[in-house]
N, C-alpha and C positions, 0 to 999 in steps of 0.2 A: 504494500500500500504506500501509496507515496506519503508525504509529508503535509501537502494540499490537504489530501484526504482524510489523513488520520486525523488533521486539526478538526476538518468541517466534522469529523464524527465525533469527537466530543463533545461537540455541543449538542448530542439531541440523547435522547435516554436517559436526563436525568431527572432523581428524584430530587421533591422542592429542596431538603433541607440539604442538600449537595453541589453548587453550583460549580461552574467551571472558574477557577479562581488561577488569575492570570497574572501575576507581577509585574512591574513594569521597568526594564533594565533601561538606563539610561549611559551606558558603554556599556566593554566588551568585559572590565573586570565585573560589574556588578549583574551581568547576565549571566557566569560562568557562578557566579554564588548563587542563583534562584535554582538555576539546573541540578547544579549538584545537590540542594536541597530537596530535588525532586520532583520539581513540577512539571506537567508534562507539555507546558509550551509557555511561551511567554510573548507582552503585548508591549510594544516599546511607546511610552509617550512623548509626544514632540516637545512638550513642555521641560521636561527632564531631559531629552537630549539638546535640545536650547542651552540648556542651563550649562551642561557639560562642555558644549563647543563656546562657550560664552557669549549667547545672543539672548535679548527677551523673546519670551515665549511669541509666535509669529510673526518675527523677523531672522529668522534661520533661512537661506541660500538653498534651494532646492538642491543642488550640487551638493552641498557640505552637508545635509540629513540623509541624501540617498546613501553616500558615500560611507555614515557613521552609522547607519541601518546595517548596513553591510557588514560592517567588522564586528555587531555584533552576532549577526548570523553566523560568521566565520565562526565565533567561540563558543558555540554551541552545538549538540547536536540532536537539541529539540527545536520542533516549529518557532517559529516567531511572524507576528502579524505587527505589523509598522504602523506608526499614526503620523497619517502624510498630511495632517491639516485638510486644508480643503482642494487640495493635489496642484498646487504652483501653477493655476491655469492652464495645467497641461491638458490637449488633448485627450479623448480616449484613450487613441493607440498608445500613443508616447508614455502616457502615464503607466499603464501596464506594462510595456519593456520595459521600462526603466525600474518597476517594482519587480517584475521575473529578474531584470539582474543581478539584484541585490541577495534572490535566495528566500526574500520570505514569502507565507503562504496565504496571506492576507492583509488587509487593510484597514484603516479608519479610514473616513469621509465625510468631515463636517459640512452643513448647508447652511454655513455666514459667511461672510468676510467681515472687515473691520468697518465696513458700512451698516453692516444688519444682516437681516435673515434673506436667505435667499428666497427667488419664489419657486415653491415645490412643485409645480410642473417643469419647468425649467431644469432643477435639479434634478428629477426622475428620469427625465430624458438625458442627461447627462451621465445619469447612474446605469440607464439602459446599456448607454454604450459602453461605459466600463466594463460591465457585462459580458458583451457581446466581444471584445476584445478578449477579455481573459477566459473564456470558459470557466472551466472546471477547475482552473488553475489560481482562482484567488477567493479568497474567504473574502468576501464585503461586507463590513459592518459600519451599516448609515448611523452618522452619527445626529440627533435631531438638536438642535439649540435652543427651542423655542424658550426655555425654560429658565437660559443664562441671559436670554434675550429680555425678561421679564415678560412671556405670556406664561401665566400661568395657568391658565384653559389646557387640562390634559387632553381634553379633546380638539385641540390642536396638534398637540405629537401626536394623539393617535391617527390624525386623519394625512400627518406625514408618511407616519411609519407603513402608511396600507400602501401609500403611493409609491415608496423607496420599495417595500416588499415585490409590490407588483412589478417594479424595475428591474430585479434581481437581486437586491440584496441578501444578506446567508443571514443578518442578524441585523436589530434596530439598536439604537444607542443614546435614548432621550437623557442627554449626561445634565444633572443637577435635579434631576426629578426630587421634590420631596418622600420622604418614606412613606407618607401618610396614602399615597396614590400611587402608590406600586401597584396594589392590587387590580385597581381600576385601571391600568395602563397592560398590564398584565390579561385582564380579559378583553378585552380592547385589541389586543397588538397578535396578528399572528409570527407563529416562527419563536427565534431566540430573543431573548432582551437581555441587554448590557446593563450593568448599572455599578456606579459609582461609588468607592468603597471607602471610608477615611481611616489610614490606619491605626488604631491605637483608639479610636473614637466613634461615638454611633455604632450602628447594629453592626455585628458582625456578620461576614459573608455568609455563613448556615442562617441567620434573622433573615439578611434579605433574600437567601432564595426562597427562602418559605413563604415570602411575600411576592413571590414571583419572577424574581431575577433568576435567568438562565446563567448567567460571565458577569464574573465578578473581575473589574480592573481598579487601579488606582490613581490614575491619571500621573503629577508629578507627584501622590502622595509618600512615597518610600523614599527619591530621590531627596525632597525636601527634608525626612527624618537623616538620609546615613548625613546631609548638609547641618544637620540643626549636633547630630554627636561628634560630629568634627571642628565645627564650632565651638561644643562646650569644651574638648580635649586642648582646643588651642588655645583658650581664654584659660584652664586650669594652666598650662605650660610656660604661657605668659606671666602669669603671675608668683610663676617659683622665682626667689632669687637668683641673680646669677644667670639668667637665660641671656 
């Protein structure tokens, strides 16, 4: 079974209190720690690899993410699905060869830019093509925004998430949902549902799949904690005498 494969299949067969819980490497050393702790794929977030190549989070050079996607595929030898933002105005085509090159076996794909929300006909047809370019060969998980955007009408994502489904998406990604509306976004939404995980804080990943999250990711949440204990390491180091 290829690597495509094996990832789109764990996402379906699970039970609630089980979700597919996906860490998020932000290089190639802190990818090589998630693996060997066992996980069986990992989701790399743009926001965290931003941080890494030191850019704010969506001003990262299409060049320099595909490129740092890559090496961390190299150090691995489970799946990994990339979060390409809202894919550098690439074309269909282009944006697929350029993610088969890199090695991994799926996507993010947000529907904002730094203006606002996209319009989701627009995007679906965009999302068609991605589709139709990659086959069977990329996991697509629509990310929705409505949420970060301030609507907060879950019947909004859900009238995204039918539209991006109906495009081909493998999975929906309404990131900031409140907890309180999982469930309703949950019978609402067919397919997988992504959902947003903080670590160390709020429900943990078995809470929300029982509330209906299929993938549990973190966005830059991990990058941001190994950032906040190197911090406190430096500030204790700093403050010995004699440093």
């Amino acid at each position: 079974m290829s690597h495509a494969a094996a990832f789109r299949t764990l996402h379906h067969g699970r039970v609630p209190d089980d979700p597919l819980v996906l860490p998020g490497p932000w290089d190639a050393a802190s990818a090589r720690v998630f693996a060997a702790a066992g996980f069986p794929a990992l989701a790399t977030p743009s926001a965290g690899v931003a941080a890494s190549l030191g850019y704010e989070d969506g001003r990262t050079p299409a060049d320099e993410m595909f490129a740092a996607v890559a090496r961390i595929v190299r150090a691995v030898d489970v799946p990994v699905s990339a979060d390409v933002e809202g894919g550098y105005g690439l074309p269909p085509k282009e944006l697929v060869e350029r993610l088969l090159e890199t090695g991994v076996v799926g996507c993010n794909l947000e529907d904002s830019t730094r203006e606002g929300l996209k319009d989701p006909a627009e995007h679906a047809e965009w999302l068609a093509g991605v589709r139709e370019e990659a086959g069977d060969r990329l996991f697509l998980n629509a990310r929705i925004d409505t949420f970060v955007r301030g609507v907060a009408d879950p019947g909004a994502a859900i009238e995204r998430a039918a539209a991006y489904v109906a495009a081909g998406a493998d999975c929906v990604y309404p990131i900031a949902a409140p907890v309180a509306v999982l469930p309703l976004l949950r019978a609402g939404i067919q397919g997988p549902l992504n959902v947003v995980a903080r670590p160390g804080d709020g429900p943990s990943p078995a809470e929300l799949g029982g509330l209906g999250a299929t993938r549990i990711t973190f966005g830059p949440g991990l990058q941001l904690q190994a950032e906040q204990a190197v911090r406190e390491h430096a500030e204790r180091l700093a403050a010995r005498p004699g440093r």
